[in-house]
TIMAR-205614 format. One record per residue (C-alpha): residue in three letters; x, y, z. Coordinates in Angstrom, 1 decimal. Example, Ala and Ser with C-alpha at 12.3 -4.5 7.8 and 13.67 -1.06 7.14 Angstrom:
2
- residu u v w
- ALA 12.3 -4.5 7.8
- SER 13.7 -1.1 7.1
***
This chain:
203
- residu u v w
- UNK -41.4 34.1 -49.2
- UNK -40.0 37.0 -46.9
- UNK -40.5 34.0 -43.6
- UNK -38.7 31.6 -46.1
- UNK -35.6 33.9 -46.9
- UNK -35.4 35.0 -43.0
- UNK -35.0 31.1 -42.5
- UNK -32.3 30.7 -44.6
- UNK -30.4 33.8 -43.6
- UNK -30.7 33.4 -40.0
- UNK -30.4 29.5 -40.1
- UNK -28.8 28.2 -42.8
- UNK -31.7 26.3 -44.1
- UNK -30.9 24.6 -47.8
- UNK -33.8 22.0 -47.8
- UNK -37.1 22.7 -49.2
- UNK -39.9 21.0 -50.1
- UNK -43.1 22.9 -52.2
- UNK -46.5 21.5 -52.4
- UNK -46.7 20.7 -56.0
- UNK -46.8 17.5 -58.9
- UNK -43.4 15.6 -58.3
- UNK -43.1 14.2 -61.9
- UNK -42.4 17.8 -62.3
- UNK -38.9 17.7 -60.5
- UNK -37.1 17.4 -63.7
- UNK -38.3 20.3 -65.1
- UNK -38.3 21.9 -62.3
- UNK -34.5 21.6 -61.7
- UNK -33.7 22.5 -65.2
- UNK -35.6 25.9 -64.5
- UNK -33.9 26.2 -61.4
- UNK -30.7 26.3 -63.7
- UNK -31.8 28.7 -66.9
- UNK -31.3 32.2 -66.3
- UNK -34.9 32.1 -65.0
- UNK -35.9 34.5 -67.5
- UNK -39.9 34.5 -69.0
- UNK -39.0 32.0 -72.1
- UNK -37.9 29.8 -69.1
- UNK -41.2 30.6 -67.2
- UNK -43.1 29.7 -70.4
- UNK -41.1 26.4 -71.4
- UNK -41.4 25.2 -67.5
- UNK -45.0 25.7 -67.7
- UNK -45.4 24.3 -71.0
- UNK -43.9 21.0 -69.5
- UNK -46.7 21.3 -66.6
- UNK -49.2 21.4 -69.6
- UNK -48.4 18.4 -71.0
- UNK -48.5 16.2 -68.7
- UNK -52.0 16.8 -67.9
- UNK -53.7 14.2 -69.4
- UNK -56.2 17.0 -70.8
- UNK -53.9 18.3 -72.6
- UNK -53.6 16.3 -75.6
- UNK -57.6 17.8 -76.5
- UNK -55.6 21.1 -76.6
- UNK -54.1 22.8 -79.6
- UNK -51.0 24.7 -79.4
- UNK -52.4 28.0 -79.7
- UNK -54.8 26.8 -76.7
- UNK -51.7 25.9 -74.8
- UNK -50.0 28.3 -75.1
- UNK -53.2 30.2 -73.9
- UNK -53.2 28.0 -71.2
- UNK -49.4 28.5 -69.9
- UNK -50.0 32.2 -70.1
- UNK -52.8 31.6 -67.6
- UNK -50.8 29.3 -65.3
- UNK -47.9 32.5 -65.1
- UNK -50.7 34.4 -63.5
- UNK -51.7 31.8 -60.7
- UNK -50.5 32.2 -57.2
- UNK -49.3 28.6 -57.1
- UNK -46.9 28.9 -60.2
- UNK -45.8 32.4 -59.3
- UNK -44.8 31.0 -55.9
- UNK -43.0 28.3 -57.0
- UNK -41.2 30.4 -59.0
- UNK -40.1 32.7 -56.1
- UNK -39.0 29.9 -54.1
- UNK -36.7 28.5 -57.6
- UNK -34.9 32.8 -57.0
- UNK -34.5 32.3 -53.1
- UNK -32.9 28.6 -54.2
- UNK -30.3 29.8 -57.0
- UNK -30.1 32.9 -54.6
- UNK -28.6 30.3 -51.9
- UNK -27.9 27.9 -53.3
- UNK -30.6 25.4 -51.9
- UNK -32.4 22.1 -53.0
- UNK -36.1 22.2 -53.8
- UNK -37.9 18.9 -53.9
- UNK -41.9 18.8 -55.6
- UNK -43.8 17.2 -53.1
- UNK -47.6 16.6 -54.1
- UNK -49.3 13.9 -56.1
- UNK -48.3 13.3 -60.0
- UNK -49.8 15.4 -62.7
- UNK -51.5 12.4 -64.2
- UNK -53.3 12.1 -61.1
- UNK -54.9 15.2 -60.6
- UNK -58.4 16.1 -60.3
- UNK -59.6 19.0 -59.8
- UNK -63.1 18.4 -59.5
- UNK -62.0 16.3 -56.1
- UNK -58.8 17.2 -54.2
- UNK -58.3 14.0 -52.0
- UNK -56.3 16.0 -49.1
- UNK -56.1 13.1 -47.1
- UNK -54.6 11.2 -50.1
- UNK -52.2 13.9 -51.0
- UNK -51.3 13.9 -47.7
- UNK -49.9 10.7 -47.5
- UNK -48.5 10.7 -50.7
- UNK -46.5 13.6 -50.0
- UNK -45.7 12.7 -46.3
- UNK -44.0 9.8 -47.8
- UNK -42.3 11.4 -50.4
- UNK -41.2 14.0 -47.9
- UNK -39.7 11.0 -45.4
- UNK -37.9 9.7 -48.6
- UNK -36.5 12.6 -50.4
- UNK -35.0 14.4 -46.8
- UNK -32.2 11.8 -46.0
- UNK -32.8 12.2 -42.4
- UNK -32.5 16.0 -43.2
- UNK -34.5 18.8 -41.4
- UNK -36.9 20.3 -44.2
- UNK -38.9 23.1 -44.2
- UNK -42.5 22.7 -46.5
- UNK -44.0 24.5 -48.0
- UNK -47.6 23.4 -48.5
- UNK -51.4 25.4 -48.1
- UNK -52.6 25.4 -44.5
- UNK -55.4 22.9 -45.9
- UNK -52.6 20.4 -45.7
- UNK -51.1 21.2 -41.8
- UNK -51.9 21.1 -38.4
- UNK -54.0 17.9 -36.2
- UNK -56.5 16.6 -38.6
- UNK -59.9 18.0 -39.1
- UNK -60.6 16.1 -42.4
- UNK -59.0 12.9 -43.1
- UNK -55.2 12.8 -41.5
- UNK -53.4 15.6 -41.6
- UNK -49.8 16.0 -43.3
- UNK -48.9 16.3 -39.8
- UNK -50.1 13.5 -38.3
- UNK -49.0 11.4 -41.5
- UNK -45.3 12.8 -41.0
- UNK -45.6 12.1 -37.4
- UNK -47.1 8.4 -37.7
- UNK -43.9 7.8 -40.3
- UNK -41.3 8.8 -37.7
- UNK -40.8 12.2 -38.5
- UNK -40.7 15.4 -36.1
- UNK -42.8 18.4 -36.9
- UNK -43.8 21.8 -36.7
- UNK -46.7 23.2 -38.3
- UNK -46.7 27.0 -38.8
- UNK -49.5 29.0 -40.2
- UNK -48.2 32.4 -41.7
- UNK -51.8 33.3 -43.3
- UNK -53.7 36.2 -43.1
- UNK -56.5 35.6 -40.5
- UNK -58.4 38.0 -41.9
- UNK -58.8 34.9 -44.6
- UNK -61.8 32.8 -43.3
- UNK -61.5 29.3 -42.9
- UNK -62.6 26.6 -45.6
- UNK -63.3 22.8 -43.8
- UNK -64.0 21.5 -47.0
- UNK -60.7 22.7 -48.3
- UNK -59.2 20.1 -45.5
- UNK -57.3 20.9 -42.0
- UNK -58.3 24.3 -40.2
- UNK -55.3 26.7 -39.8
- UNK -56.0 26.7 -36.1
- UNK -55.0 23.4 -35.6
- UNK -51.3 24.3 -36.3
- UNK -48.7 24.2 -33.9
- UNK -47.8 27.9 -34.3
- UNK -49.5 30.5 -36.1
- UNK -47.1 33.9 -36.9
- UNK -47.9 37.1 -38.8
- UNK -44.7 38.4 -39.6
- UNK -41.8 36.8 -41.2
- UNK -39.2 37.8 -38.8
- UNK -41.4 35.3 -36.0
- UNK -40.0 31.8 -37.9
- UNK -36.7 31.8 -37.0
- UNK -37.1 32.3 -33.7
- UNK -40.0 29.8 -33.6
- UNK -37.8 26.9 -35.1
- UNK -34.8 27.9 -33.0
- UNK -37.3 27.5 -30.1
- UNK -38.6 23.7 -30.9
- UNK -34.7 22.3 -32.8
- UNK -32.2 24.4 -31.0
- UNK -29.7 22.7 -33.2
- UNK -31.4 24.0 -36.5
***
């Protein structure tokens, strides 16, 4: 999040994407609106819960359960940080990532997500420089499958793949593309922005 707000200090940037379900974009934005307070929190993840097909097995003491659990994740809790930094200036956030109906979590599909959300990157950027935010099992030059790279890059589009992980985290091939195969890899936040300026001076 600190190499995200450096971005949009330094550059301007108002376009985001965020690896997660798009059917959630509705929600999403009406979080993006409340006050942003925990109620908010809960009735956003609430909306998550049900439209997991699971959920209708669940009963509402078990969801709520479950939406206290999802608050704890590092996936929600991220998305929620980047919904601060977009009220904070002002920027659009588009869910890019398969719907929640079609999520599995016994088997991921990277290479399908990829596409999917390649294409509904393309779609929802207008022509638009964006910066994504996805895990680094989706970026860099294809290891398993395509890569959201290559899939961006085979639709038209220009990119730049940078890994801002730990690499003190080992690497998972079964989790899909290897960090390595990035285009950049930084370990401090301040490194983006220089980075981006380097490969779209006109950013």
């Amino acid at each position: 999040m600190e190499a995200l707000e450096v971005l949009m200090k330094s550059k301007g940037q108002r376009n985001i994407a965020f690896e997660f379900p798009s059917d959630l974009q509705n929600d999403f934005d009406l979080y993006c609106s409340s006050p942003q307070r925990g109620g908010d929190k809960v009735k956003f993840t609430m909306a998550m819960l049900a439209r997991y097909p699971a959920s209708s097995l669940l009963n509402d003491r078990q969801r709520a359960d479950c939406s206290r659990k999802l608050l704890g994740t590092e996936s929600i809790k991220s998305l929620l940080d980047v919904a601060a930094l977009a009220r904070k200036y002002r920027a659009g956030v588009h869910l890019v990532d398969v719907p929640m109906k079609q999520v599995q979590l016994a088997d991921p599909r990277i290479p399908y997500r990829n596409k999917v959300m390649a294409e509904q990157l393309v779609a929802g950027s207008g022509g638009k420089t964006v910066v994504a935010l996805v895990g680094s099992a989706h970026i860099g030059h294809g290891d398993l499958g395509v890569s959201l790279d290559d899939r961006l890059e085979r639709l038209g589009a220009e990119t730049l793949s940078v890994n801002v992980a730990s690499p003190d985290i080992p690497s998972r091939i079964d989790w899909g593309t290897n960090r390595q195969t990035a285009d950049v890899m930084i370990s401090e936040p301040g490194e983006l922005a220089p980075v981006i300026a380097t490969r779209f001076p006109g950013m």
